[in-house]
C-alpha positions in Angstrom: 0.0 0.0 0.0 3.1 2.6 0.1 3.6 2.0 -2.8 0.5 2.4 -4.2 -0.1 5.7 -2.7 3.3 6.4 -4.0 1.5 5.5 -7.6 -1.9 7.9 -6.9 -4.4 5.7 -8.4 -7.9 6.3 -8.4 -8.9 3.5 -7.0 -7.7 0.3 -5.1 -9.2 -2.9 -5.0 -8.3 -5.2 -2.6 -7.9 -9.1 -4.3 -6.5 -11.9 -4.2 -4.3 -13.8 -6.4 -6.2 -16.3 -7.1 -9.3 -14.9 -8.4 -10.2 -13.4 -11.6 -11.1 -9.9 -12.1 -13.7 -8.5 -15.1 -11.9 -6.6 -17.5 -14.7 -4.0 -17.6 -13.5 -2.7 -14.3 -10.7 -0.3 -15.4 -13.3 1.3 -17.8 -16.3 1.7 -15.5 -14.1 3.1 -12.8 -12.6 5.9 -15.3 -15.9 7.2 -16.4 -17.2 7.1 -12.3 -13.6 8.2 -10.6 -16.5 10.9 -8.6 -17.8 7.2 -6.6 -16.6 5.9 -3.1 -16.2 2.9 -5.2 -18.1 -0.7 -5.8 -18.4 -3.6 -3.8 -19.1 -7.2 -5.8 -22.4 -8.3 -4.8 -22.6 -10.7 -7.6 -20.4 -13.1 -9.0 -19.0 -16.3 -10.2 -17.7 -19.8 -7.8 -14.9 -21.7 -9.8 -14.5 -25.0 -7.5 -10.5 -25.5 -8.3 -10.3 -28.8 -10.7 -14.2 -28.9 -11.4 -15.9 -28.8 -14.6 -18.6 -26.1 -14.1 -18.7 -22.5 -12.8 -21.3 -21.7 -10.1 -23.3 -18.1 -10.3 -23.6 -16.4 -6.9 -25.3 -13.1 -6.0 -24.1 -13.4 -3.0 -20.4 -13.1 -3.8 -17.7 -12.7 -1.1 -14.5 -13.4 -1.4 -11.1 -11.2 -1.2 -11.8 -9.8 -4.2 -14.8 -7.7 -3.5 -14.2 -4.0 -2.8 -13.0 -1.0 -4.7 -12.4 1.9 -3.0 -11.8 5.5 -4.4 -8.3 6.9 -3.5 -9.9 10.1 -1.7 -11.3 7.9 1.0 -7.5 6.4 1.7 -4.9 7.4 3.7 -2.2 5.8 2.3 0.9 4.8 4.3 4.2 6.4 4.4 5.7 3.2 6.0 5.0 0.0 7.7 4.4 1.3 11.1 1.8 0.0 13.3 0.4 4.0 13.4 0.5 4.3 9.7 -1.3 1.2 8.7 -4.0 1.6 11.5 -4.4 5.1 9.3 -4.8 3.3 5.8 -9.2 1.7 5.9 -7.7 -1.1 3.2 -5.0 -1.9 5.8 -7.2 -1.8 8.8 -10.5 -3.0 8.0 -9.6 -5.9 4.9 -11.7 -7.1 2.6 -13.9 -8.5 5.5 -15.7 -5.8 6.6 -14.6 -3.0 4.6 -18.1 -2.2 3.0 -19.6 -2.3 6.9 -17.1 0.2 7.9 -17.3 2.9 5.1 -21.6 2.9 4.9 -21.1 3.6 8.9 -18.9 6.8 7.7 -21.4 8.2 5.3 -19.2 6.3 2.2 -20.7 3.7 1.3 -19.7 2.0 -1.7 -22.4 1.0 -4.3 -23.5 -2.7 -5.8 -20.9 -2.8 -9.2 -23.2 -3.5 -11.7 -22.2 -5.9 -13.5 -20.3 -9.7 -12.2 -16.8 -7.9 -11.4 -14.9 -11.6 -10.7 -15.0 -15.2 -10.6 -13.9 -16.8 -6.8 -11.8 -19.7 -7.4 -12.1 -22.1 -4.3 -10.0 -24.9 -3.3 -12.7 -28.1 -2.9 -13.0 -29.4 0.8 -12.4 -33.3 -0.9 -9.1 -32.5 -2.0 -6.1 -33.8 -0.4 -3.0 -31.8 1.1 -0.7 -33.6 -0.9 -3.4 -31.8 -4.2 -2.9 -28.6 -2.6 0.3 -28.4 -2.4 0.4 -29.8 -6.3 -1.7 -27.3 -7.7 0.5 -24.4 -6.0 4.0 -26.0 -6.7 
């Protein structure tokens, strides 16, 4: 997150690697940099090593908020004080959306599926895990 403030974006989305992001998202964002930013109320489940893809519109997963740059303040440096300061760093992807609304920010419903989750299957075996990441 320094460096991304170093960077001035517009907007941050917090994600993780293993998801997959719509590449509509850039484009919406620059015609709405005015927003607080989106949350992904809908979605798609990709069960790692299955055949199908599940639709959701009840998506969560950490890749499910983007927040505008004017509600961050970004840290100078990895001190405890400075990353309390940054709302990405503080509050996650876990209760991020909570957080802002409760500050008059809320972010709105993106409209349109903005990822696909990609979960690792219960059934599968450490030995699998540790294959499929090796």
């Amino acid at each position: 997150m320094v460096r991304a403030g170093e960077l001035q974006p517009d907007f941050v989305m917090i994600m993780d690697a293993d998801d997959l992001v719509s590449n509509q998202i850039v484009q919406y964002a620059n015609v709405h940099k005015e927003s607080n930013g989106w949350m992904l109320k809908q979605g798609y489940i990709y069960e790692y090593g299955s055949q199908w893809i599940n639709y959701t519109e009840h998506f969560s997963c950490g890749s499910n908020s983007i927040v505008s740059s004017k509600l961050i303040q970004f840290p100078e440096d990895l001190s405890e004080q400075s990353i309390n300061n940054c709302i990405i760093l503080r509050w996650g992807h876990t209760i991020i959306c909570e957080k802002l609304a409760e500050l008059r920010t809320p972010l709105s419903p993106l409209p349109f599926i903005g990822a696909v989750y990609t979960a690792l299957s219960i059934s599968m075996e450490y030995s699998e895990i540790l294959k499929a990441f090796a």
